[in-house]
C-alpha positions in Angstrom: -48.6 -51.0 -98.8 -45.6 -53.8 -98.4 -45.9 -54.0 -95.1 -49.9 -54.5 -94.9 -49.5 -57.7 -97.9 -46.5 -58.9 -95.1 -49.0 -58.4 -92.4 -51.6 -60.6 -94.4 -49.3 -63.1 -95.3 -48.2 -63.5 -92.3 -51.8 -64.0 -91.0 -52.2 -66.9 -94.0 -49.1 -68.5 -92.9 -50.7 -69.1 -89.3 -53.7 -70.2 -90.9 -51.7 -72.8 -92.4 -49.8 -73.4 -89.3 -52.8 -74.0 -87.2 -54.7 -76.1 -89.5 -51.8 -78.7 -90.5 -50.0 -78.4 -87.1 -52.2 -80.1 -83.7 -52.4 -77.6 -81.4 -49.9 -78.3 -78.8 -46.6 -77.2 -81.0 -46.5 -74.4 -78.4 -46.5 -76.6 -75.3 -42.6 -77.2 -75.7 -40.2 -78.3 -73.0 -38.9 -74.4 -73.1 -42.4 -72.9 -72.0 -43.4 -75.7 -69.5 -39.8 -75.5 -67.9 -41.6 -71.7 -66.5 -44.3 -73.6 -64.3 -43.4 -77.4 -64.1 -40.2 -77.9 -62.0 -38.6 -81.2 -60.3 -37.4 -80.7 -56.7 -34.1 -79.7 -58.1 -36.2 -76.3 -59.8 -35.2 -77.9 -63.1 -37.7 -78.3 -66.1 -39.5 -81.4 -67.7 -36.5 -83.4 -70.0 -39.6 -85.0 -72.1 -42.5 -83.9 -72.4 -45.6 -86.1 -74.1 -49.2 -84.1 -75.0 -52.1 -85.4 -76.0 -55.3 -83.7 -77.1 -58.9 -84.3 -75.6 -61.7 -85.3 -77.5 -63.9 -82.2 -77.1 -67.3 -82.3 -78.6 -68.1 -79.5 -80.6 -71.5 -78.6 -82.1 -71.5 -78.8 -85.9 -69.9 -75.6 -87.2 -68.4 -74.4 -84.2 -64.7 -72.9 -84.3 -62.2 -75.0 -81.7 -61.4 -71.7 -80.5 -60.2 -72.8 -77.1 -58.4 -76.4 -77.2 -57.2 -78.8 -74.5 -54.7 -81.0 -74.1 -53.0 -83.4 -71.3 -49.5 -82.5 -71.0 -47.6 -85.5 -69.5 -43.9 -84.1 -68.3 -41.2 -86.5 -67.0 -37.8 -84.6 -65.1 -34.4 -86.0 -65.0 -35.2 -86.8 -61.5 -37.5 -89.8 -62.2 -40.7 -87.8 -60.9 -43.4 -86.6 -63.2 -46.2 -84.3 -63.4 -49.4 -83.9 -65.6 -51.4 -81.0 -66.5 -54.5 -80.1 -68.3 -53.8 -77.4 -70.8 -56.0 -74.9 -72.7 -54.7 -73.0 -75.9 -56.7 -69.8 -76.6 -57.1 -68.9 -80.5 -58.9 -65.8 -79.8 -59.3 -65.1 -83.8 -59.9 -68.7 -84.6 -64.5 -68.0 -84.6 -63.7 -65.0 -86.6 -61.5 -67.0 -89.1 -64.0 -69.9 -89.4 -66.7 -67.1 -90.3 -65.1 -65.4 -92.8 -64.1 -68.9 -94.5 -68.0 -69.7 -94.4 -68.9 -66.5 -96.0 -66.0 -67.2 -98.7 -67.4 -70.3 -99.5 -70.8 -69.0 -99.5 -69.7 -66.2 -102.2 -68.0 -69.0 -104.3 -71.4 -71.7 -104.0 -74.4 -71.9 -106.4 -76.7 -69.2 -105.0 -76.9 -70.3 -101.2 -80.1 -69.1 -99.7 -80.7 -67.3 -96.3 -82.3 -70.8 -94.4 -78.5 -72.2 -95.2 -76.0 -69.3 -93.6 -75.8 -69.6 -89.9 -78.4 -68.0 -88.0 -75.5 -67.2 -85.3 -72.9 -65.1 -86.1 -69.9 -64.4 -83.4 -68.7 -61.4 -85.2 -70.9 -60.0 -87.2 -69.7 -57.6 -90.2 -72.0 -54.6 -91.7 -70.1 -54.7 -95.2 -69.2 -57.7 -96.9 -65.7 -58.7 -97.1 -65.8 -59.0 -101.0 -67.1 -55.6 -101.1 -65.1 -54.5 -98.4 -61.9 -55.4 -100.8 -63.4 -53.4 -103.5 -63.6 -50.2 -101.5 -59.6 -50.1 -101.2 -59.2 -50.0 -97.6 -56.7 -53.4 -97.0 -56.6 -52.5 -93.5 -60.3 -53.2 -92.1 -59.4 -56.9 -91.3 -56.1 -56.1 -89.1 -58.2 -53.0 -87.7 -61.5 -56.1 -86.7 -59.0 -58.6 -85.8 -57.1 -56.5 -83.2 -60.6 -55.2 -82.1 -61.6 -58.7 -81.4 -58.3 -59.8 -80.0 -58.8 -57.2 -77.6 -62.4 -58.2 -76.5 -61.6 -61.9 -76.6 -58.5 -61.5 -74.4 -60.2 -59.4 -71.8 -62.9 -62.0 -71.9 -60.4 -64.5 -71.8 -58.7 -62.8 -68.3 -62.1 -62.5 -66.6 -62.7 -66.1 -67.0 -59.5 -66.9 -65.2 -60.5 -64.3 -62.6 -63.6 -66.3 -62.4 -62.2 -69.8 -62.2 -59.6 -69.1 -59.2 -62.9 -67.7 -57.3 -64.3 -70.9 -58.0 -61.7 -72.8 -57.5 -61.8 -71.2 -53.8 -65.5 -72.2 -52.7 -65.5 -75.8 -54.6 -63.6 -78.7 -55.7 -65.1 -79.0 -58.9 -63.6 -77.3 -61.7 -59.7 -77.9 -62.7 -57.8 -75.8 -60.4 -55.7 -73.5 -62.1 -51.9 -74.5 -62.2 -50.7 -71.4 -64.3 -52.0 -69.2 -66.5 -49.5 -67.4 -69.3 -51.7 -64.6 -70.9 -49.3 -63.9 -73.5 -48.6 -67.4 -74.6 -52.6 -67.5 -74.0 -52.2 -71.0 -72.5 -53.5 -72.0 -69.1 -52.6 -75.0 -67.3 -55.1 -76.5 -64.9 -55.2 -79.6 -63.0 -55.3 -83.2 -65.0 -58.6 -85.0 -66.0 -58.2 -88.9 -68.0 -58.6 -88.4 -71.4 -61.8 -90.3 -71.2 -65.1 -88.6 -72.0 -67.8 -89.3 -69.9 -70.3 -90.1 -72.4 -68.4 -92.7 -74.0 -67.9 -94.2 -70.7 -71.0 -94.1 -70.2 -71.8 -96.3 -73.6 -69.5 -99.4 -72.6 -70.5 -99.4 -68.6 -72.8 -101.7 -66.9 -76.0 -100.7 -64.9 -74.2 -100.7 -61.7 -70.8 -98.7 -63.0 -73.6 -96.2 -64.6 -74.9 -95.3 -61.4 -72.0 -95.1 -59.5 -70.4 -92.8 -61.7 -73.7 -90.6 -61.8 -74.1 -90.8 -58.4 -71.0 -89.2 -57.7 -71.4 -86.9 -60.1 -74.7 -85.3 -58.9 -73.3 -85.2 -55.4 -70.5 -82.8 -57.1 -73.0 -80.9 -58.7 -75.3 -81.0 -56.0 -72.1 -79.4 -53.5 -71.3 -77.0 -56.3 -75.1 -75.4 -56.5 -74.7 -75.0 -53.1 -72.3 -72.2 -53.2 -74.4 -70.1 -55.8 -74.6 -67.4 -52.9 -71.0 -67.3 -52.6 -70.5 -67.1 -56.2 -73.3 -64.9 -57.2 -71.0 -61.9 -57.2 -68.6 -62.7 -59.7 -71.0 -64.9 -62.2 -70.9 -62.6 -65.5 -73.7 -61.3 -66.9 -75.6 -63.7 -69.9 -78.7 -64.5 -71.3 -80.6 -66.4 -68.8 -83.9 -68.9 -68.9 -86.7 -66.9 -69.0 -90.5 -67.5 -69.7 -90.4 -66.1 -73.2 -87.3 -68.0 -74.2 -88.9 -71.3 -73.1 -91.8 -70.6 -74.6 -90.3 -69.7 -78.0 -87.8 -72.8 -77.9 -90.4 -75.3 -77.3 -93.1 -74.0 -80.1 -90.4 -74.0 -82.7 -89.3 -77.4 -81.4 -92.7 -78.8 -81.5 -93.8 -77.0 -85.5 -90.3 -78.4 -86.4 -91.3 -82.0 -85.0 -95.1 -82.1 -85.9 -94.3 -83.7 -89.4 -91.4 -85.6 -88.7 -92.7 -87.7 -85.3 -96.3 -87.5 -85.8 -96.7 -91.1 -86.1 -94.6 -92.0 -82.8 -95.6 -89.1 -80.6 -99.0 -89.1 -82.0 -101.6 -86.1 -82.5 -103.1 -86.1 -79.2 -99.8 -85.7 -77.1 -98.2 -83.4 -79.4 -101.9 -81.0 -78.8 -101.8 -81.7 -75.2 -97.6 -80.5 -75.1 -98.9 -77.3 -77.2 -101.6 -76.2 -74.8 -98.9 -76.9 -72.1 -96.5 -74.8 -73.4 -97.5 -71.4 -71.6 -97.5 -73.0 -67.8 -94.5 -75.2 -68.7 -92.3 -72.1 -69.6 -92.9 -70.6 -66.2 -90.1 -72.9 -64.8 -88.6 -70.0 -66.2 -89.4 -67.7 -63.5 -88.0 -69.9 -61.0 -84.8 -68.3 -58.9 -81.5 -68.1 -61.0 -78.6 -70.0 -59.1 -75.4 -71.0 -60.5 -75.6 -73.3 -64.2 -72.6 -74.8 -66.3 -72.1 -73.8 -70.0 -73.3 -77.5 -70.6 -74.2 -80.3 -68.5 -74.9 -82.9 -70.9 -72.3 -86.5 -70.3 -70.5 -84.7 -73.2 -68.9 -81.8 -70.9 -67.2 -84.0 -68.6 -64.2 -86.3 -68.3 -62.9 -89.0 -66.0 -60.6 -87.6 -63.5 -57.0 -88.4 -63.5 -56.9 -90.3 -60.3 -60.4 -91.8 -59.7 -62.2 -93.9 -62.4 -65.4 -93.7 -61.1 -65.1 -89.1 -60.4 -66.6 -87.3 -63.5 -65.0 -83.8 -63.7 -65.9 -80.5 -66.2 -63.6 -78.4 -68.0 -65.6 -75.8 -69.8 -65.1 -73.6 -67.2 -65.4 -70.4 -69.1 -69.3 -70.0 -69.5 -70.3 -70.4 -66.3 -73.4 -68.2 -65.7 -76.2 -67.4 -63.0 -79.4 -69.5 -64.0 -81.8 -71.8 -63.2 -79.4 -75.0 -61.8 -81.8 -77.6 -62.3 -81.1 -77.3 -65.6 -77.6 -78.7 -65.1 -79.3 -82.0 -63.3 -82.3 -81.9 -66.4 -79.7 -82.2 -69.2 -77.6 -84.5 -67.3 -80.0 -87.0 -66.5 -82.4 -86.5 -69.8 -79.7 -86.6 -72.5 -79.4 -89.8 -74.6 -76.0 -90.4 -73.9 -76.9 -90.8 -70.2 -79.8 -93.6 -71.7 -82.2 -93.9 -67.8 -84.7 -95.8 -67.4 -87.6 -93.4 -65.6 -86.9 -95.3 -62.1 -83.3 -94.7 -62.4 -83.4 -91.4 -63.2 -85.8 -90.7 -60.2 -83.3 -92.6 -58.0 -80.8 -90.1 -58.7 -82.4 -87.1 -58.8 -83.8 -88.0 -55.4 -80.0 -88.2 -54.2 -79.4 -85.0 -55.9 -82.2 -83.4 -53.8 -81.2 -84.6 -50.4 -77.5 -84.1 -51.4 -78.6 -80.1 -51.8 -81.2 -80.0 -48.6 -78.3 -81.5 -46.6 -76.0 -78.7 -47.7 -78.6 -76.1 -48.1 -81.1 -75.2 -45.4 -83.3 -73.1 -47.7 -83.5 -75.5 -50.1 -86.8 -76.3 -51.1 -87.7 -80.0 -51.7 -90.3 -80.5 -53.0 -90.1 -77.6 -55.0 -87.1 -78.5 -56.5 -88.6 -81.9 -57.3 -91.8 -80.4 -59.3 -89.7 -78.0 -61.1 -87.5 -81.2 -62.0 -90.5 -82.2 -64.0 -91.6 -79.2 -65.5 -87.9 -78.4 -67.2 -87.4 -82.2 -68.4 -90.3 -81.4 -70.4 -89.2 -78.1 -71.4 -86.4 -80.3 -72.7 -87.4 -83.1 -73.8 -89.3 -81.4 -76.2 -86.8 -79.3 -77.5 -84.7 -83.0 -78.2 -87.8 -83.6 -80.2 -86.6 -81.0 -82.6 -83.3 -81.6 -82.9 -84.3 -85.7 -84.8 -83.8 -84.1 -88.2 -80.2 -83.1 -87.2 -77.1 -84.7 -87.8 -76.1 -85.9 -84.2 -74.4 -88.5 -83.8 -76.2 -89.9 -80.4 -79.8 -89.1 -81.9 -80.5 -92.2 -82.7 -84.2 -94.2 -83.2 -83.8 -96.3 -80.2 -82.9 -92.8 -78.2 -86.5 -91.0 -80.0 -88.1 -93.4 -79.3 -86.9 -93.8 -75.3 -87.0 -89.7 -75.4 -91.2 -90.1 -76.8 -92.1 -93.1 -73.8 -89.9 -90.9 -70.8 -91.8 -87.3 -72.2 -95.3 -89.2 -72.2 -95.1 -90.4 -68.8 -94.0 -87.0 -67.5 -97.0 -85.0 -69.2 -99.1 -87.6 -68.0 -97.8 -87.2 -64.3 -97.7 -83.5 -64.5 -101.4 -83.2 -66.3 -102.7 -85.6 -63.3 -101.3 -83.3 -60.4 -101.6 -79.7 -59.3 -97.8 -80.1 -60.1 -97.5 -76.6 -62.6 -99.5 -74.7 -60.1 -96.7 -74.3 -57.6 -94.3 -73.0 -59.5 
């Protein structure tokens, strides 16, 4: 019995650790020395780390966190490397603190506990700690451990295959499964969309323009990457259709005024047609594509690059170049959006010869509607870029589009 109350001190003593301590104490100069090296073979004699600025969704456990890892040798030379830390436990820990304070509040109701749960738990933990049984959380934990690392290890797998067909991605420098740190190419520690909030027009576009011609290459290799994609829940008709009725009930009261009763009618009787954007042919799709999921690359100021390599899926890739172009960070104008997603399209039917124009273009449309609408819901939460002046840009770009697509035969084609 000693040694399981050592176990779970132990396991409160890294809690401790990993919420007071930033999470590069384990990049020291002893574990770089294994993969950065001067000409000599010698390691780094000074190492400096800094940690990105990821966004994370309200709620959600830093689970995996990056950091730019500047080394300097004895040699004068130095190198820099992007590195992630893996804290496989670190959603299961957050949960369980959730629940704890959940027990301890005033009678929480069901509309308050989070609807998603990583690692869900059939017995409650207080009750589990009545039964006796002081092993069940080393027994989930080392289950998880063991799912998250093999997940983990796939997603590596899955990067170097990428890094293969594409230069988009990080390439992967080293990857230490035991230390569970990987280091990867550098990005700037500048995030795209607050870049994007200080530039002009014309340093806007640029960088956007260079972007979409990175996504656009990407896209193109979905056949070569089609094998190795894991399996996930993709965009399907019912999805859309279930997103964008809960985001319009959710809206009704709370826009009324500024979308007004007639659009709002016109967007529900649209709903069914719209979601069949859903049916359109799965390609390759980022975990997220919003200005958020990117950062300026280490040697090019005007090159956007992504990091969240891990949840790449096969789906629908217009949706990377809809959430791009339609999310308030990015703040377009209709004409400038159409500018770019024009470049986007002949980017793609210049390295595509089955790609589908005009297609493309009309399914453009449908899903930045599908989209749109679902921003609409999200006005009563607390995000930071949701502003007024974005609403109300998000209410005059979704108007037009229903307009143009309820005045052509637009949704028929697809």
């Amino acid at each position: 019995m000693g040694f399981v109350y050592g176990l779970l001190a132990l396991a409160i003593i890294f809690l401790l650790w990993r919420h007071f301590t930033p999470a590069d104490m384990r990049l020291n100069r002893r574990f770089l020395s294994k993969h950065l090296k001067d000409q000599s073979g010698r390691g780094p004699s000074k190492i400096a780390v800094e940690k990105l600025p990821v966004n994370l969704a309200p709620g959600q456990a830093e689970e995996k966190v990056l950091c730019i890892v500047n080394a300097s040798f004895a040699d004068g030379t130095s190198k820099r490397v992007l590195a992630q830390i893996f804290y496989p436990l670190e959603s299961l820990l957050a949960e369980r603190q959730r629940r704890r304070q959940q027990g301890e509040g005033s009678g929480a109701s069901m509309m308050e506990m989070s609807p998603q749960k990583e690692h869900d738990q059939s017995v409650p933990e207080q009750a589990r700690r009545l039964t006796g049984d002081p092993l069940a959380d080393l027994q989930e934990e080392a289950k998880i451990l063991a799912q998250k690392n093999e997940q983990n290890t796939a997603e590596i797998m899955l990067l170097e295959k990428m890094n293969a067909y594409a230069a988009f991605f990080p390439t992967l420098v080293a990857h230490d499964k035991q230390q569970k740190i990987t280091l990867l190419s550098p990005v700037s520690t500048k995030r795209l969309d607050r870049v994007l909030a200080v530039s002009d027009a014309w340093a806007k576009e640029d960088l956007l323009n260079g972007l979409l011609t990175k996504l656009a290459t990407w896209h193109s290799k979905a056949r070569l990457l089609s094998p190795y994609l894991p399996a996930a829940a993709e965009l399907t008709p019912t999805l859309m259709r279930s997103q964008m009725e809960a985001a319009l009930e959710n809206c009704r009261a709370a826009v009324k005024v500024e979308v007004g009763h007639e659009m709002l009618t016109n967007l529900a009787t649209m709903v069914s047609r719209l979601a069949e954007a859903g049916s359109a042919p799965k390609g390759i799709k980022m975990g997220e594509a919003s200005p958020r999921a990117f950062f300026l690359s280490a040697t090019n100021a005007a090159e956007a690059v992504p990091f969240d390599f891990g949840r790449v899926r096969r789906d629908v890739s217009m949706l990377d170049v809809v959430e791009l172009l339609c999310d308030p960070a990015t703040a377009l104008d209709a004409k400038s959006a159409g500018v770019l997603l024009e470049h986007y399209l002949t980017t793609r039917a210049r390295l595509d010869e089955d790609f589908e124009v005009e297609r493309e273009r009309k399914l453009y449309f449908a899903l930045t509607v599908y989209y749109r609408v679902l921003l609409l819901g999200f006005f009563n939460s607390n995000v930071p870029y949701w502003t007024k002046e974005a609403l109300a840009a998000n209410i005059t770009l979704l108007r037009s589009v229903v307009d143009q697509l309820g005045s052509t035969e637009s949704m028929e084609v697809l």
